[in-house]
N, C-alpha and C positions, 0 to 999 in steps of 0.2 A: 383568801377571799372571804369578806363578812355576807353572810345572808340575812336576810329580813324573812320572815314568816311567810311572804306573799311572792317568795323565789326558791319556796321547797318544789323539788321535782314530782311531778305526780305522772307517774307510769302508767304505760296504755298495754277517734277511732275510724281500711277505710273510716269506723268511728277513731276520734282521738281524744287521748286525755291529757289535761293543761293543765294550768294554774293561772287562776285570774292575778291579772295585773290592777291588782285593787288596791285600795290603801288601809294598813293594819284599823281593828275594831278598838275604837276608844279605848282605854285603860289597860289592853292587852298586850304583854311583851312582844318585843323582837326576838324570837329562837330560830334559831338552826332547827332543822328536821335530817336526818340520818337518812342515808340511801337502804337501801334495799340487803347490800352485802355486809357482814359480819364485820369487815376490814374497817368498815367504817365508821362503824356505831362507837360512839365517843363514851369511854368509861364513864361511870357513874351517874347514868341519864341524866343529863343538864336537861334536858329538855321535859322531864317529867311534868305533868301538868298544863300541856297546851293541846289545844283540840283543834283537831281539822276537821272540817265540814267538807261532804261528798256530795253532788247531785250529780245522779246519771240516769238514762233510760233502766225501767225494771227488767232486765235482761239479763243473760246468762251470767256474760262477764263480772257483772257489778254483783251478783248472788253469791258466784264464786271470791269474790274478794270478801265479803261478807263474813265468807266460812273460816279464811284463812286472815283474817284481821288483828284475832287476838294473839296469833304470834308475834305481829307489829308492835302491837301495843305492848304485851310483855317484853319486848327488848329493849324497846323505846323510852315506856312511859307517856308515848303521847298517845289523846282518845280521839278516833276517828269516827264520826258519827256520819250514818249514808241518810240520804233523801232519794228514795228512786219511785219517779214517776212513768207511766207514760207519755208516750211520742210527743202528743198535741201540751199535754201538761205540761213535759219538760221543756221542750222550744220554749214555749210563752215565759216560763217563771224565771230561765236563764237569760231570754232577753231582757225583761224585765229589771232582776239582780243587776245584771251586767251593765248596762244603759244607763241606771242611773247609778251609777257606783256602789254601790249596795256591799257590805262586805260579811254576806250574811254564809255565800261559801269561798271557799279556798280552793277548788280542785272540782275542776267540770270536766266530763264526758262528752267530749264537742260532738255534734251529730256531725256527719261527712256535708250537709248540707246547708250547714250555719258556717263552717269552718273560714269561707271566704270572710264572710261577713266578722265575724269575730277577729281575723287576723289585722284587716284594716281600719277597723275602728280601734285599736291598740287596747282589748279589754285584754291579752293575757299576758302572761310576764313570760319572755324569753328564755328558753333553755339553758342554750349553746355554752353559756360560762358553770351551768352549774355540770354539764355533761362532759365540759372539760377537766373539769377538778378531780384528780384521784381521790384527794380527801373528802369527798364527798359524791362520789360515783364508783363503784365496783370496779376493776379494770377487767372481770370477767364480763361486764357489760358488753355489748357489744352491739353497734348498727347493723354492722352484715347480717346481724340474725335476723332484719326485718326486711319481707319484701320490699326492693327498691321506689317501685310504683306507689304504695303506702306510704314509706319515708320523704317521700317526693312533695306531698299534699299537704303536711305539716310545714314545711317551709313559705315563709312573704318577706321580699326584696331581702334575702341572702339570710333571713335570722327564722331558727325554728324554735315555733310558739309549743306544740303539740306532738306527741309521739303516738304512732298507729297501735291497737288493742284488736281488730281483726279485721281480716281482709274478706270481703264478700264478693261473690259474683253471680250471673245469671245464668241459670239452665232452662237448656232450651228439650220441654216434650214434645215429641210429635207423633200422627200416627200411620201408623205404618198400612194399612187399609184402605186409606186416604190417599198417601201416595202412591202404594200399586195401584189402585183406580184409575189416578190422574197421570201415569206415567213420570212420576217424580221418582231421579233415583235414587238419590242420597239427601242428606239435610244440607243445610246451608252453611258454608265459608264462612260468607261477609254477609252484610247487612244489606247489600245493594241484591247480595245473592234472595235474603231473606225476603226481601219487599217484593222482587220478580216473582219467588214462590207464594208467596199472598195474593198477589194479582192474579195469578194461574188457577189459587183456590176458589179466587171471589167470584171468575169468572164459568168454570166449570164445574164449582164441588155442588152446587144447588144451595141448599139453605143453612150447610156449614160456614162456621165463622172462618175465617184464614189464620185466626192469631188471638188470641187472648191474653193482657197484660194485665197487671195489676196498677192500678188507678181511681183514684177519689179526690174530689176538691181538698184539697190542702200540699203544701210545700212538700210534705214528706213521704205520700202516696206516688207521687210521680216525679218522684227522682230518675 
């Protein structure tokens, strides 16, 4: 299998990480990029001297690759250079890049909230052949190792664009003062359970809220 520069794998998110389906940057080879396992790093770096461009949210994940990058680059030879923004920053500058074909990065950090949007506008380049290829994928790789609900999100009509980088969820506090007052025994199940116990607060707690969420005008506050 020949790869093009704009169908190297980039490992992850709920956020995911891709590869834009862009078309190569004037003047710049076509190279192969090496997986991740030792098995597969092609002797004598053919690839030395090509750079990949990263934008992702300024977050853990992407610090942590940060730290561990120049092991990449010493086995590789290829230079990975990060752009990490905030939330509102990064959305804008990847629709942007993306939208009008821009091939200014290589390997996006899809936010769980763009993910739809990016899958059917065809901005990233498909996996599934490069994840097939032993020569070019670790056979210690492995899917099972990622939550199925995660692996799940990455896929649009049977082809996967993106691979999951972390799974998040929500926790719920409550207090306990509150419900011995109200005769509440335990927290809530379900969500139908959760809304019954709101109604119950808003009507008998006095000038207690029932529920505090996080929320602000924009896409990404009220996911």
């Amino acid at each position: 299998m020949q790869l093009t520069r704009r169908t190297v794998l980039g490992f992850a998110v709920s956020g995911g990480l891709a590869l834009a389906g862009i078309p190569l940057r004037p003047g710049r080879a076509q190279t192969t990029a090496p997986g991740a396992g030792l098995e597969v790093l092609r002797p004598g770096k053919p690839y030395r001297g090509t750079t990949l461009n990263f934008i992702s949210l300024n977050y853990t994940y992407s610090q942590g690759l940060k730290q561990i990058v120049a092991a990449f680059q010493e086995a590789t030879g290829i230079t990975v250079n990060f752009e990490l923004l905030g939330t509102l920053d990064n959305l804008q500058k990847q629709r942007i890049e993306l939208s009008t074909g821009s091939s200014a990065f290589d390997i996006y950090q899809v936010p769980p909230f763009n993910r739809a949007e990016y899958h059917k506008a065809g901005w990233l380049a498909p996996l599934d052949a490069f994840l097939g290829d032993e020569q070019l994928t670790p056979k210690s790789w492995d899917l099972a190792d990622f939550f199925p609900v995660s692996l799940a999100q990455g896929v649009h009509g049977a082809v996967r664009y993106d691979l999951p980088i972390f799974s998040a969820t929500i926790v719920l506090y409550y207090r306990r003062d509150v419900f011995d007052r109200l005769g509440i025994k335990s927290p809530p199940d379900t969500f139908d359970q959760l809304l019954d116990m709101c109604r119950t607060i808003k009507r008998q707690g006095g000038d207690i809220a029932p529920i505090g969420l996080r929320g602000a005008a924009g896409i990404e506050a009220n996911m």
